[in-house]
Every structure is written in structure tokens, then in C-alpha cells.
N, C-alpha and C positions, 0 to 999 in steps of 0.2 A: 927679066927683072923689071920690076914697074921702081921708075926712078923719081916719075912725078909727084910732090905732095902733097898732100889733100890742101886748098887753097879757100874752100869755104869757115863759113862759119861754124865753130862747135862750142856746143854747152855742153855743162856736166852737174850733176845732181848727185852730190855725194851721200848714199843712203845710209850705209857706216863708216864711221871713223875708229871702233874700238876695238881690241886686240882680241884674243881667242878669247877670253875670261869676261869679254864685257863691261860696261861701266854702270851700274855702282856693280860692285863684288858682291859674293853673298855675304853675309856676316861682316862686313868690314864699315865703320864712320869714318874714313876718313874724308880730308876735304871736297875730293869730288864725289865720294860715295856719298855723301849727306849734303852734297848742296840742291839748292832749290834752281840752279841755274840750268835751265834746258840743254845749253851747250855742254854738259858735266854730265849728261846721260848718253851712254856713245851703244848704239848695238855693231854687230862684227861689220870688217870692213867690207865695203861694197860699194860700187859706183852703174849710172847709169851717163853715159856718151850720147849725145845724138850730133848727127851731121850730116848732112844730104838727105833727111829725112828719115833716114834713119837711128835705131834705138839700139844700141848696144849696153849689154848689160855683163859688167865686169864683175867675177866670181857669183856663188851663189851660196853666202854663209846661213848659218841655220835661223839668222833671221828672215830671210828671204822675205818671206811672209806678210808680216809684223811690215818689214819697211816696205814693201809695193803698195798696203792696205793705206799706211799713213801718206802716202805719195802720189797714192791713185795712179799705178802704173798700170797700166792695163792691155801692153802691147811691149813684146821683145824682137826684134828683129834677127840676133844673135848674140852668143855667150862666147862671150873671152876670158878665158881662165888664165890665171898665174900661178897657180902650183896646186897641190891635193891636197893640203892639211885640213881639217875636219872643218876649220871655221872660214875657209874659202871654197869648201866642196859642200859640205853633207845636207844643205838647203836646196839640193838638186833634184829633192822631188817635188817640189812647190812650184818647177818649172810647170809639169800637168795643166795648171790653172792657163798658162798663158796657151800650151797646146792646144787645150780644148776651147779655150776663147778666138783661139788662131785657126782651129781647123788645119795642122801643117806643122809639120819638125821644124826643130830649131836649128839652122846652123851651129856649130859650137867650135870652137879654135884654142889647140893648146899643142905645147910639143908634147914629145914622145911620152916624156915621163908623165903627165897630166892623163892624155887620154888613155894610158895603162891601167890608173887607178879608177879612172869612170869603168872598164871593161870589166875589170877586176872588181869590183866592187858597188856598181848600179848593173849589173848586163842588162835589167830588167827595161833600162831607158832607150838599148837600142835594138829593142823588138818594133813590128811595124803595129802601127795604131789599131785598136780596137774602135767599133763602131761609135763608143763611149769615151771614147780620147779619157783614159780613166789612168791614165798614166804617164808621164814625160815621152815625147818621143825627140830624140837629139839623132841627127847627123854630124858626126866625129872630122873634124879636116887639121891634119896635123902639121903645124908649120915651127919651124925654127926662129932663123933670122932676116930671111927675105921678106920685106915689104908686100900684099897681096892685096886688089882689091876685090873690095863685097860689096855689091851691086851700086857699083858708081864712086865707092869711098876706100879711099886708100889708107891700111891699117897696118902699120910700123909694128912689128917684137921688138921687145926690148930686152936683149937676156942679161939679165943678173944671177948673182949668185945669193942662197938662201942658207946659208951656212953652206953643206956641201953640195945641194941639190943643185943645180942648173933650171931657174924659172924663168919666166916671162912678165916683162911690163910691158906697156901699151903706149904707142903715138895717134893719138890722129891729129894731122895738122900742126897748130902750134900749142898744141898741150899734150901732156904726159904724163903717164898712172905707174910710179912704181913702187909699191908695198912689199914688205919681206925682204928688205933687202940688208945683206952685210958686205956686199965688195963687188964693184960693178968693173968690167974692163973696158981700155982706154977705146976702143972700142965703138962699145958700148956707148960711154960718153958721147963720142964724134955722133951719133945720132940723137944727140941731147940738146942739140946746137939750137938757137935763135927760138926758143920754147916763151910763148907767155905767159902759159901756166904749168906749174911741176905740182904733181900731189906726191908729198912724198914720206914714206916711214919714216916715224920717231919717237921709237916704243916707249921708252923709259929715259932718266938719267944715269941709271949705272949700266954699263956695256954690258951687251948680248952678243951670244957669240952666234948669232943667225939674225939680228934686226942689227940697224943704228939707234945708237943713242940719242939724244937730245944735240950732245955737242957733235957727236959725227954728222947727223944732219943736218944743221948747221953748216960746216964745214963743206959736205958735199954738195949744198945748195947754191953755194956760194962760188963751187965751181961751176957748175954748171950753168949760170946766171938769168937764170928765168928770169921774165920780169916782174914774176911774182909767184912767189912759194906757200903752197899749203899742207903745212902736216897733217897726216892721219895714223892709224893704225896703232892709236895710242892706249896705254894701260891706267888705270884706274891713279898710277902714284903722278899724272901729269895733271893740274888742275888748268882750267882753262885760263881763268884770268890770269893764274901766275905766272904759266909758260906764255902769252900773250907778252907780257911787260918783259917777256929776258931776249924775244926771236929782235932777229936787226930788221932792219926796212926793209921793205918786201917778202916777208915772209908773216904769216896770218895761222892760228891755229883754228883745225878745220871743227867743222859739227855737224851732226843728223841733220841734214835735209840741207845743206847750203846748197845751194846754188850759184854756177860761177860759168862764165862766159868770156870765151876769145874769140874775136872778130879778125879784122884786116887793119883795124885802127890799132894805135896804142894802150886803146884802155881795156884792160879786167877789172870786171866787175863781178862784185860778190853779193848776192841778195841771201833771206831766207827768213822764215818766219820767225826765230827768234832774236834778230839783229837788225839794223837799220842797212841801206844800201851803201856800200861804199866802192871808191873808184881809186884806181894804184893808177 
């Protein structure tokens, strides 16, 4: 068991922030559906990690695409997954692009239940490459709860629970990715410890019986005491500004393309193109 923490630097590039359904909805004005504010357009969620020079790319929703294009991602190192539901998995052929730019399978990381649904339902990704890399090619490495490192970086599970399912969030370092989440164990938490950054779900205000709410995320944010909290994985009825004015100190509502960064110092920092730089 690798006990050591990753001790470097890591950034994170949060490429969605929006629930299965996206933001704006179809047919729907309401506030964030009709606003003009960048932050109020969210596609599914999705993050990109780097540290130790490496690129990790967490889930791979059916935006895939769409957010690599606008982010100019053009190199994945490996994919870490959090559970199979269509808008964390079904962007898993978009991988291709980075194959054939890479010449080389992807690593990919998820527990049992995750790499069942790629088997069962891509097998076509773990065929060996054609001459024409014309298709994803993924290497499957299935892990639980032990800590493992991937070339030089040490990459924390984090299991939560998804209503019933059993999924995975993510540590590297001193930050933390966990989406989908309705009931984490104590656990769990004790791997939650001395965090400076937590991205964490906060689908709606009225309870879900597989996400938290507004007020449970809150709540669990606040156990867990990052020293700075950003929500994602949010639906269409959360507008930004207004949920912005309700979160307590330390806690930021996230958007397409933010940018945020933990070091060895005390400060996160949050940049991104449509906000100014600010420092917690």
C-alpha cells in the first residue's frame, strides 16, 4: 500500500460543471436558461487534474468534445472514472482523437462496477489499434480503495455512495473530485482530511435521492473543511449569481473552464475566462 501523498503541485480545469440534462434545458427561460452570463451555460460534468506532469482526465461525458476543443486539450495521460451513467461515460469515443494524436492506449481507472459497463457496452475500445488509431483504445485497471501510483503520482479513491451504487471520487494531493454523491462513509471522510480544494456536487435545492442538495452540500462541506469549496454538477434550477450570495466563506460556485490551483502554500487560486482572479 503506497501510504505517501502526492506532495506536489496540482491544478484543475473544470471542463463541466452541469448535470445530465445540461444548462440551459431545451425549451425552458428560466433564470439560468436565459441568461447571458457565461457562468449559467454549464455542459456535463468533467474535470481535467495535472500533477507531476501529468494529465488526468476525470469522466468522459458526451460533451467530451465540445469541452477539449474549447480548452485545447490535446494530450490525456489517463481516465478516471466515477460511475457509468450516460453523462459520465457515453463521451468515450471522443477518446480516439487523443489515441490517434497519442499513438498509445489510455490507461483508464475505475472499480468493478464502472469497468463492467465499458466491457459491456464499448468492448469495441478494448480491441488492439488499428494502423488508423480510428478508434479509442483503453487499458482497463480496476481499483477500489487503495491509494496507487501512475507514473510518479499518487491517485487516492474515494468511495461514495450514488444512491445505491458504490462509485469513486478522486484525491490527488491536496484536492478532491467528488460528483454523484448521496452518503459518504466515516471512512471515507478520514481520507477527506487537510484538502484545499473539494469540488463537490450540489445538484438542486430540493433533495435527491442519489445527488445532495444545496443545503446537504453545504453541510457536508463544512465537515469536511477544505479550505476552499467548489460546487459542481449542478442543474439548470441553480443560477449562479444567486447560489453564489447563499454559499458561506469558502465555498465558490464553479463554471465551464475555471481554473483552480493548490500548491504547498495556503493560497487557491481561481482564474478563468469569464471572471477575474481571485485568491481564498
Amino acid at each position: 500500500m503506497i501510504k505517501a501523498r502526492w506532495q506536489g503541485d496540482v491544478e484543475v480545469l473544470l471542463l463541466g460543471v452541469g448535470s445530465s440534462g445540461g444548462t440551459p434545458a431545451l425549451g425552458c427561460q428560466c433564470p439560468s436558461c436565459s441568461s447571458k452570463d457565461a457562468r449559467n451555460t454549464r455542459t456535463r460534468a468533467s474535470a481535467i487534474i495535472r500533477a507531476g506532469g501529468k494529465t488526468l482526465l476525470i469522466d468522459t461525458g458526451p460533451d467530451l468534445r465540445q469541452q477539449a476543443l474549447r480548452e485545447q486539450i490535446l494530450h490525456v495521460d489517463a481516465v478516471l472514472y466515477t460511475h457509468p451513467h450516460a453523462d459520465h461515460l457515453n463521451g468515450i469515443d471522443d477518446l480516439r482523437a487523443f489515441c490517434w494524436l497519442q499513438k498509445a492506449a489510455i490507461p483508464t481507472f475505475g472499480n468493478r462496477l464502472m469497468l463492467s459497463h465499458i466491457r459491456e457496452r464499448f468492448p469495441y475500445t478494448l480491441l488492439k489499434p488499428s494502423d488508423f488509431w480510428d478508434k479509442p483504445v483503453l487499458d482497463l485497471y480496476e481499483v477500489e480503495d487503495e491509494p496507487f501510483e501512475f507514473e510518479g503520482v499518487t491517485i487516492e479513491p474515494i468511495p461514495v455512495m450514488h444512491g445505491k451504487w458504490p462509485i469513486l471520487g478522486w484525491r490527488v494531493g491536496r484536492v478532491a473530485y467528488l460528483t454523484d454523491v448521496s452518503d459518504l462513509a466515516e471512512s471515507s471522510l478520514a481520507l477527506l482530511q487537510e484538502l484545499d480544494l473539494l469540488l463537490l456536487d450540489c445538484l438542486r435545492e430540493k433533495p435527491h435521492p442519489t445527488h445532495l442538495s444545496v443545503t446537504q452540500a453545504i453541510e457536508l462541506a463544512q465537515r469536511i473543511g477544505a479550505k476552499q469549496t467548489v460546487m459542481i454538477h449542478m442543474t439548470h434550477e441553480l443560477e449562479y449569481h444567486a447560489l453564489s450570495l447563499r454559499l458561506p466563506a469558502g465555498m465558490v460556485v464553479g463554471y465551464d473552464g475555471m481554473q483552480l490551483s493548490s500548491g504547498d502554500s495556503s493560497n487557491v487560486e481561481c482564474t478563468g475566462a469569464t471572471a477575474p482572479t481571485m485568491q481564498f
